[in-house]
N, C-alpha and C positions, 0 to 999 in steps of 0.2 A: 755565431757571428763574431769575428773577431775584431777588438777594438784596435785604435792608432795611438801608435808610440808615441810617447811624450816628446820625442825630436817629430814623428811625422805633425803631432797637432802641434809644435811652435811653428812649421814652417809652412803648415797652410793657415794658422793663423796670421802669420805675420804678409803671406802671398794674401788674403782676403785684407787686411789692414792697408798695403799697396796699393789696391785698388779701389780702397775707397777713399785713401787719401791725395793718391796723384790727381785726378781728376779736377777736385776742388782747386787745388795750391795750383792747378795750368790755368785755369779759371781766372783764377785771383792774378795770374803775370800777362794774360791777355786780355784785362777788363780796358787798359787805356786803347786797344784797338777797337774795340765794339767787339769781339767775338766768344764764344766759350770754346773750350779746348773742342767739343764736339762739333761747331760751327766751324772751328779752323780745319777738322779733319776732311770734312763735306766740302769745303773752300779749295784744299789741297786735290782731292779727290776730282772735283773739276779742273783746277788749275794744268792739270795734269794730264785728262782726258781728250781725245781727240776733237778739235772744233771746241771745247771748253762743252762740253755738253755730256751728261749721261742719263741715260732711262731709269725713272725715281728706281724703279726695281732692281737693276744693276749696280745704283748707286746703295740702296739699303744694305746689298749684297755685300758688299765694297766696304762697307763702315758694321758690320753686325748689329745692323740697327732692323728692327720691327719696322713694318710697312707704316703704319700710324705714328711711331715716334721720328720716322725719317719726315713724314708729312708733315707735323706742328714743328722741325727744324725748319725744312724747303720752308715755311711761311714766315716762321720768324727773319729768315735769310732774303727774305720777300719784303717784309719789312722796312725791312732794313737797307734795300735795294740791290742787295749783291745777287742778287737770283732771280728768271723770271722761268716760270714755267710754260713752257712749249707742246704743242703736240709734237707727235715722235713721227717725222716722216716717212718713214720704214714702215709704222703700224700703228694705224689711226688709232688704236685701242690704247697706248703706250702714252705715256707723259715724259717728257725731258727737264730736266734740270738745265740752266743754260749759267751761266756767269757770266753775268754783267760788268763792263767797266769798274762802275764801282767797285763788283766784287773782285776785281780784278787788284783792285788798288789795295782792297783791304787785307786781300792776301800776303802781298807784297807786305803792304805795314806789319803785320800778323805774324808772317813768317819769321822773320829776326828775333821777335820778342817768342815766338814757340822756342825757337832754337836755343834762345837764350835761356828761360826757363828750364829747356829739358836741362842740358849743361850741369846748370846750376844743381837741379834737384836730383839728378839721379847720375848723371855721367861722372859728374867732379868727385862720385863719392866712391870711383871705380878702379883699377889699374887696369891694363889692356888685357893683362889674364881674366879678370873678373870679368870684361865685357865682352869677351867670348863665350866664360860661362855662363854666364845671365842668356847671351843668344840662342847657347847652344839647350839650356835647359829649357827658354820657355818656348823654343819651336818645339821638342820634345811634346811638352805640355799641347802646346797647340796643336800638333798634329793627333792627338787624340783628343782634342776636342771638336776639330776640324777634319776629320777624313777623308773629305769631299775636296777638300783646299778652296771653300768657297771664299774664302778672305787671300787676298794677295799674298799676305804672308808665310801662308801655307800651302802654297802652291808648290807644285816641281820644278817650277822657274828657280834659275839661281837668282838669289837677290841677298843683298846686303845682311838681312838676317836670318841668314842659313851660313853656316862657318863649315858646313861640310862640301857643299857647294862653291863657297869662296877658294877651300884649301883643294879641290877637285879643279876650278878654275884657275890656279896660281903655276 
């Protein structure tokens, strides 16, 4: 079995260090709207979705989130009033996520202070080379963790971070 280079262990250490420290610090720049960085992505996820609604299972789908941990979110988000849950008219069996007014507002509040956050912590600290690189390696990444492209971002849709597809689009 062969071990990882002292350059490969600084840079999956420092890729594991990323991820556990974005999170919190998006956290702590969305605590004056009411949401956590994972509520704002579930908010956006709606906000975004046709009729403001999606099936909790599409929507877990959508966020890489576990059936049970998408659930104790949709309740917190319930809560809180930005969500109510529906039956799925398609198929009695199915639950929807809906966004509510409120949640409609707090996305809006939410959204600026996301934007602003990310900016600040991860963008400002990039030049346009580097933000292609960052794109281009962590689709990379993602696409082997993702095969299926069950996450948006890994899709064969062009989208915003895919640079092979933007410069194919261009």
């Amino acid at each position: 079995m062969t071990s990882l280079s002292q350059s490969e262990r600084v840079a999956v250490a420092r890729l594991q260090a990323l991820f556990e420290l974005l999170p919190t610090a998006l956290d702590r720049q969305l605590v004056t709207a009411g949401v956590t960085a994972f509520e704002y992505t579930l908010l956006e996820a709606l906000a975004e979705s046709e009729l403001k609604r999606l099936r909790l299972s599409a929507l877990a789908a959508r966020t890489n989130a576990t059936l049970a941990r998408l659930s104790r979110v949709v309740t917190s988000l319930e809560r809180k009033g930005f969500v109510e849950r529906m039956p799925c008219p398609a198929d009695s069996r199915a639950t929807n996520a809906v966004l509510t007014p409120a949640g409609e507002q707090a996305f809006a509040q939410s959204r600026g202070l996301y934007a602003g956050a990310v900016r600040r912590l991860v963008l400002d600290a990039l030049d346009p080379a580097d933000l292609e690189d960052l794109s281009r390696v962590t689709l990379a990444v993602l696409t082997k963790l993702d095969p299926e492209g069950r996450l948006t971002v890994t899709t064969d849709r062009a989208c915003a971070a895919d640079p092979v597809a933007l410069a194919a689009g261009a």
